[in-house]
C-alpha positions in Angstrom: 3.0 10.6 23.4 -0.8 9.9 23.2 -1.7 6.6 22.2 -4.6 7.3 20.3 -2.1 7.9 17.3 -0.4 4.7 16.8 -3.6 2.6 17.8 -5.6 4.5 14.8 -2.4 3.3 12.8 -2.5 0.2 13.5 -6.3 -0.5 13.1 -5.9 0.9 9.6 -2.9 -1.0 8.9 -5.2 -4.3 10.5 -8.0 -3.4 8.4 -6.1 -2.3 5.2 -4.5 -5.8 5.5 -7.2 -7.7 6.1 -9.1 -6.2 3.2 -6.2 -7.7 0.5 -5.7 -11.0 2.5 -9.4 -11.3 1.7 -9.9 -10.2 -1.3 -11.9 -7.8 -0.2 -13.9 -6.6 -3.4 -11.6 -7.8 -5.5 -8.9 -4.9 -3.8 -6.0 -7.5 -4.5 -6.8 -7.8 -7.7 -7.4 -3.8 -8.5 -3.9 -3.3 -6.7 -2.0 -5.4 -9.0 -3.7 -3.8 -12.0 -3.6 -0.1 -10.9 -0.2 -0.1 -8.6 1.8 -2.9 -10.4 1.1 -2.5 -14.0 4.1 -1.0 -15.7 1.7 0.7 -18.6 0.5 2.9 -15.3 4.4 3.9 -14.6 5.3 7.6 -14.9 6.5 8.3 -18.5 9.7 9.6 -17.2 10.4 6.5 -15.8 10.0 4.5 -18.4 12.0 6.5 -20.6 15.0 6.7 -18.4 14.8 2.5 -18.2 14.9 2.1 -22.2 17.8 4.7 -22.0 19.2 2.5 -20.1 18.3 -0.6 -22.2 16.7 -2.3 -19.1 13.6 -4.3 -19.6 11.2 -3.5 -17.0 10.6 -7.3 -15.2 7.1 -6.3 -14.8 6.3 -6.2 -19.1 5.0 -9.6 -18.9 2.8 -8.3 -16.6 -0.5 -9.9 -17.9 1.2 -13.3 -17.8 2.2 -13.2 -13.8 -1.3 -11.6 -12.3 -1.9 -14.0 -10.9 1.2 -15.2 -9.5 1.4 -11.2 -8.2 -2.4 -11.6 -6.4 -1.2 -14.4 -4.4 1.9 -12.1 -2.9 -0.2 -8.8 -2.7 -2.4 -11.6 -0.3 0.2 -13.1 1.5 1.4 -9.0 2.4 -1.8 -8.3 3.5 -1.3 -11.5 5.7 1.7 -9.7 7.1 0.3 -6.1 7.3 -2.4 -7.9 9.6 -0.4 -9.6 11.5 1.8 -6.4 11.8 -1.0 -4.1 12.7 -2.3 -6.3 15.1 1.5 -5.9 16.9 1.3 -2.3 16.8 -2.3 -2.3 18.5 -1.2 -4.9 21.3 2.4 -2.8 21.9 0.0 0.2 22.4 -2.7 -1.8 24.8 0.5 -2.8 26.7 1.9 0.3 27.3 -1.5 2.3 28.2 -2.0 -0.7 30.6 1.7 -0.7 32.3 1.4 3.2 32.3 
């Protein structure tokens, strides 16, 4: 397999990380409002949930934001840290090849 592949994957998955660990431009921020707001859900989804008389946990959503920007953060921490595993695997294995 060419290593180009998983090194470009891991550099985005570094970068992608780093971006929400930092704050990057508020991209935390605009992830929690965009990706883990329930109003944003599919219809369909939402409709099969109050079939089922579930409570989505995420209606108090305005409440926990912040609480949800710290661990979008903290999993950018881990994406980094992740990426930067893939991209040292790869080195490894180009260099031992």
């Amino acid at each position: 397999m060419k290593p180009v592949v998983p090194l470009l994957l891991g550099a985005g998955l570094f970068l992608f990380g780093l971006a929400l660990a930092a704050n990057y431009r508020g991209l935390a921020h605009r992830v929690v409002n965009i990706y883990l707001n329930p109003a944003f859900f599919d219809p369909y989804h939402l409709r099969r949930l109050k079939r089922r008389g579930v409570d989505h946990p995420g209606m108090v959503f305005l409440a926990n934001t912040e609480h949800q920007q710290r661990h979008v953060r903290i999993l950018g921490g881990v994406q980094t840290a992740l990426g930067l595993l893939i991209i040292s695997a790869v080195a490894v294995s180009v260099i031992r090849a």
